[in-house]
C-alpha positions in Angstrom: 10.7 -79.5 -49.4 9.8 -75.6 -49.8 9.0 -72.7 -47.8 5.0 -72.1 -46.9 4.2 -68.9 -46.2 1.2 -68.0 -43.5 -0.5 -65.5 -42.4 -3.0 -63.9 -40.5 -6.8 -63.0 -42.0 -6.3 -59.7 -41.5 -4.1 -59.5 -44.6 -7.1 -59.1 -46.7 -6.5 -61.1 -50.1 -8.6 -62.3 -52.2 -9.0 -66.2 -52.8 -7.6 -66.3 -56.2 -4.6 -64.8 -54.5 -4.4 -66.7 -51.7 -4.7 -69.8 -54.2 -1.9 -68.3 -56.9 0.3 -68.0 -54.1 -0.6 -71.0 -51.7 -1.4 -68.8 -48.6 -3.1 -70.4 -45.6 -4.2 -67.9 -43.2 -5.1 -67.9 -39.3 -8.0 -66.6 -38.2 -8.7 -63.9 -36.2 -11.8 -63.9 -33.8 -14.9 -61.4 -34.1 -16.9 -61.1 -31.0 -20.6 -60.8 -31.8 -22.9 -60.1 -28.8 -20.3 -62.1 -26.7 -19.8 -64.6 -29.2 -16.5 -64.9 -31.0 -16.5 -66.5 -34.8 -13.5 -66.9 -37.0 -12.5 -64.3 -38.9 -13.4 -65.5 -43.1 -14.5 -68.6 -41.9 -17.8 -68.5 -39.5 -18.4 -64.7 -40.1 -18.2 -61.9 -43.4 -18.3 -58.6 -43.1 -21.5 -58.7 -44.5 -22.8 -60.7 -41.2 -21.1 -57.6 -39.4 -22.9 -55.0 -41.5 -26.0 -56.4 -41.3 -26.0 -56.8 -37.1 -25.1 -53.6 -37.1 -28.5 -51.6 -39.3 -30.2 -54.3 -37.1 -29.3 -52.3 -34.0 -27.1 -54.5 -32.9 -23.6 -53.2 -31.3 -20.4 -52.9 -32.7 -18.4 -56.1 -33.1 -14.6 -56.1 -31.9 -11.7 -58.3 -33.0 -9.5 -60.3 -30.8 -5.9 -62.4 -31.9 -5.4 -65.6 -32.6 -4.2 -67.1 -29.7 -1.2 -69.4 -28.9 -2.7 -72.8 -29.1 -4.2 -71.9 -32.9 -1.2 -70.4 -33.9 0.9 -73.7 -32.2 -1.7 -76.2 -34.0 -1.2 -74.6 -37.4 2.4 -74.9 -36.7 2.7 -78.1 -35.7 0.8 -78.9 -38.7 2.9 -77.1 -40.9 6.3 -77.3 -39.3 7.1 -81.5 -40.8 6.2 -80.9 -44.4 8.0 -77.4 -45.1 11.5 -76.6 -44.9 10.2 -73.5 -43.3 7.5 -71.6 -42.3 7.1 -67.9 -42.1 4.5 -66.2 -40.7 3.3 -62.5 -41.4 1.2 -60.9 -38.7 -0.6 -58.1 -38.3 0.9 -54.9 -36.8 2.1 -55.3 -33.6 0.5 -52.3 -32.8 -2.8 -53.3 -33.6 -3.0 -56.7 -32.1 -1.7 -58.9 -29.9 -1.5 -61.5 -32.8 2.5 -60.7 -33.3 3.3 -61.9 -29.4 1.2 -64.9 -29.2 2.4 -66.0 -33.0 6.6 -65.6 -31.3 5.2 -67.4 -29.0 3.7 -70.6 -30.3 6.9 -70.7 -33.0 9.0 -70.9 -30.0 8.6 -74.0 -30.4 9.7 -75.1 -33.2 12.9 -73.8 -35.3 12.4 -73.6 -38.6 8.8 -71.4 -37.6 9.6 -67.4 -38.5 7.1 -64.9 -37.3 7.2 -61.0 -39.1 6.1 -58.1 -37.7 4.3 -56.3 -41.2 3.5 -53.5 -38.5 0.9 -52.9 -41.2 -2.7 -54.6 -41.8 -5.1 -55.3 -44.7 -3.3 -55.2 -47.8 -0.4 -53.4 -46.6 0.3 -56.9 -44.8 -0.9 -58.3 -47.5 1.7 -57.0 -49.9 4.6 -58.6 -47.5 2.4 -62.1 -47.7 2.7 -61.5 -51.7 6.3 -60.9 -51.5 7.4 -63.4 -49.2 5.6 -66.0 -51.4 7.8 -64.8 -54.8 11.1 -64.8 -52.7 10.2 -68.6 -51.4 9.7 -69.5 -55.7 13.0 -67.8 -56.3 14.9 -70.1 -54.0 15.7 -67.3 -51.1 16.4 -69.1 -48.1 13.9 -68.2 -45.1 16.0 -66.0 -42.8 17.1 -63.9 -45.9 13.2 -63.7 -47.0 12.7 -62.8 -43.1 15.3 -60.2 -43.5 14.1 -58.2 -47.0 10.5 -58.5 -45.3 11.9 -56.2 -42.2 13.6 -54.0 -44.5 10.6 -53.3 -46.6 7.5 -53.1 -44.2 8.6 -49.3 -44.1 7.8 -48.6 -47.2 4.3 -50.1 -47.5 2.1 -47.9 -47.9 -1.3 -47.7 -46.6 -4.5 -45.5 -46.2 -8.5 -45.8 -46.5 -10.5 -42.7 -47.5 -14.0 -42.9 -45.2 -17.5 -42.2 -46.9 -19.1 -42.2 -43.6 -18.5 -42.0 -39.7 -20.6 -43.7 -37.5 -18.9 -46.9 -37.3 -16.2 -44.6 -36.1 -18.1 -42.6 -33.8 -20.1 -45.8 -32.2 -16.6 -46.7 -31.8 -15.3 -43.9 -29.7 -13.2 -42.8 -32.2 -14.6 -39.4 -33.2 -17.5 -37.6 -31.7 -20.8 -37.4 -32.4 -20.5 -33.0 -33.0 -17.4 -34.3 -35.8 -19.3 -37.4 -37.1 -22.7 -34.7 -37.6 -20.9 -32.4 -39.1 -18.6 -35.2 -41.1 -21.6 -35.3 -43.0 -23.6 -32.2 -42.8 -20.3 -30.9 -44.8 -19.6 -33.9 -46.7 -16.4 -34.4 -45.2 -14.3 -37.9 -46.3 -11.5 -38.4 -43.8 -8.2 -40.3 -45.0 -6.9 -42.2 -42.4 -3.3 -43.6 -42.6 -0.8 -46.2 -41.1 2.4 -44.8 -40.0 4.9 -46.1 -37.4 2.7 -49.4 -36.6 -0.1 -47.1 -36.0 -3.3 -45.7 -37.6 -4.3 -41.9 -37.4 -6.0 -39.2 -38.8 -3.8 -38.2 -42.2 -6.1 -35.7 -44.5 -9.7 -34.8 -45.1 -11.6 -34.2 -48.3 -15.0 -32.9 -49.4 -17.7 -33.3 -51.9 -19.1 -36.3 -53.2 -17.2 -39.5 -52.6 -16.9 -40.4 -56.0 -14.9 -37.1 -56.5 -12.9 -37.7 -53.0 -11.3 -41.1 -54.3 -9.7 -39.2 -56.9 -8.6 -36.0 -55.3 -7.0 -38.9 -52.4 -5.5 -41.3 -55.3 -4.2 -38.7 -57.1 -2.4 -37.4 -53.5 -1.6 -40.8 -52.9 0.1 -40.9 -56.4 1.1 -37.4 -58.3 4.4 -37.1 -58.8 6.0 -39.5 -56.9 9.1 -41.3 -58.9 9.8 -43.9 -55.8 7.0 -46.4 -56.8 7.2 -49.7 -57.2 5.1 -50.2 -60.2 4.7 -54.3 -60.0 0.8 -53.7 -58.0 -1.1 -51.8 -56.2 -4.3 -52.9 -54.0 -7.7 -51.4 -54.1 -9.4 -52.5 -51.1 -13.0 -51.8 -50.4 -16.2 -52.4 -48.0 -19.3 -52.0 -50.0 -18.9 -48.6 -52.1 -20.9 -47.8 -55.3 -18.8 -49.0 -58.0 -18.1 -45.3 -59.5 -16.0 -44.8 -56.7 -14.0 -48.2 -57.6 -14.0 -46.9 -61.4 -13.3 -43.2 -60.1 -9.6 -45.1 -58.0 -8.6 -47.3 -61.2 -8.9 -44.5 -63.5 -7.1 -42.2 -61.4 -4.5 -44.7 -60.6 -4.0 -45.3 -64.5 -3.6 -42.0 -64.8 -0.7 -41.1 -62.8 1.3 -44.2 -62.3 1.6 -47.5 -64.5 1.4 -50.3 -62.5 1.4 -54.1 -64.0 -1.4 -55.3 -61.7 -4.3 -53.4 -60.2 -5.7 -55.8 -57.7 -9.3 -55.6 -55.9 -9.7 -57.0 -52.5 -12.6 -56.6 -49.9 -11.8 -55.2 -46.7 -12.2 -58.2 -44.1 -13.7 -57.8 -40.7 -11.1 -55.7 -38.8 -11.2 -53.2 -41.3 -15.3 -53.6 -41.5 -15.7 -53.8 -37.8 -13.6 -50.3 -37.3 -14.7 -48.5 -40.5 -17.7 -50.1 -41.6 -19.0 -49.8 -45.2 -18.0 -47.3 -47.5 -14.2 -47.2 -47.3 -11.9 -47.5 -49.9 -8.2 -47.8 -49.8 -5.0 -47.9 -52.3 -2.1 -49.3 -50.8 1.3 -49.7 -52.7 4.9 -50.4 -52.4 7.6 -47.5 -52.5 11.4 -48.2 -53.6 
């Protein structure tokens, strides 16, 4: 028997990823005109996008609930040694308490707190999956996973703002003149929150590097095993623009691409772009 490692959708890797490292993910619910569809499984972000230049309204996201998280449990529980779970940020979703919740049941269930989402998360699933092939027991990989969430980090650089705006989370006056100016905002996770962190301007192409080469210049505390580029829809220069700036000022073993899943589409919408990466 070995330790499976789960987590939620929100984590944001790709299936070859998932696959390499035997992830099996819960889904989160998007609502849709009053209709919720699992997250990755009944709806894409491209389904999102596409309601959305339709007229329709924003979609929101909503946890996975108690009973899911119990059933995946329950299923999981008898044929592992252990289960760990990595959730979202507590302070983005209620995903964190219902997960404690179902595991309540059953003792060798662990539920972590990445406090983090998207790839950020996603690099705890990653490294929770290496210790569990190493032969690290599950309240030690529990343990190192606390320690580190800290240093994950993880930001997006914005192209546009009206999914922001439509979502209350800017005004129109600051979306208008967002782009009047050509004005990218960076936005940032810090203390199991997400805020405002920088702003560039000029093309977006030429954004992505001035915000990877902040992100990156000069730093000596990075952990240099991968970094995630993690994208809605963008033109593929500014992709090219983030791997050839990363390259340039850090030398990391893997450079992996991920799309941005549904929370990060329903919030942002298309044309974000993120690197997110692992401090010592």
């Amino acid at each position: 028997m070995s330790i499976k490692i789960t987590s939620d959708s929100t984590c944001d890797l790709s299936r070859e990823l998932l696959d390499r490292y035997d992830i099996t993910l819960a889904p989160l619910s998007v609502i849709m005109d009053g209709r919720a569809y699992k997250d990755g499984v009944e709806i894409e972000p491209r389904d999102i996008f596409s309601h959305v230049e339709r007229g329709g309204a924003l979609c929101s996201t909503s946890a996975v609930n108690v009973d899911d998280y119990r059933a995946l449990f329950e299923r999981l529980s008898g044929e592992y040694e252990a289960v760990i779970h990595i959730t979202i940020g507590s302070g983005f979703s209620a995903c964190y308490q219902n997960a404690s919740i179902a595991a309540s049941s059953f003792p060798n269930v662990h539920v972590v707190d990445s406090q983090n989402l998207s790839t950020g998360q996603g690099h705890l699933v990653i490294e929770a999956a290496q210790l569990a092939k190493e032969g690290v027991n599950a309240i030690e990989i529990c343990s190192r996973l606390n320690a580190m969430r800290s240093r994950v980090q993880a930001s997006f650089i914005l192209d546009r703002l009206d999914y922001m705006q439509k979502g209350g989370r800017c005004s129109a006056v600051v979306a208008l003149g967002g782009k009047l100016l050509k004005i990218k905002p960076c936005i940032a996770v810090r203390d199991n929150a997400m805020g405002m962190a920088d702003k560039y301007r000029g093309s977006f192409d030429k954004c992505v590097e001035k915000y990877v080469k902040d992100c990156l210049k000069d730093r000596k505390d990075l952990r240099l095993d991968r970094i995630f580029i993690t994208h809605s829809p963008v033109d593929e220069g500014a992709v090219q623009a983030a791997r050839e700036t990363i390259r340039k000022y850090a030398d990391f073993a893997e450079i992996l691409e991920t799309s941005a899943g549904c929370t990060v589409s329903c919030h942002c919408g298309p044309g974000t772009l993120g690197v997110l990466f692992l401090t010592k």
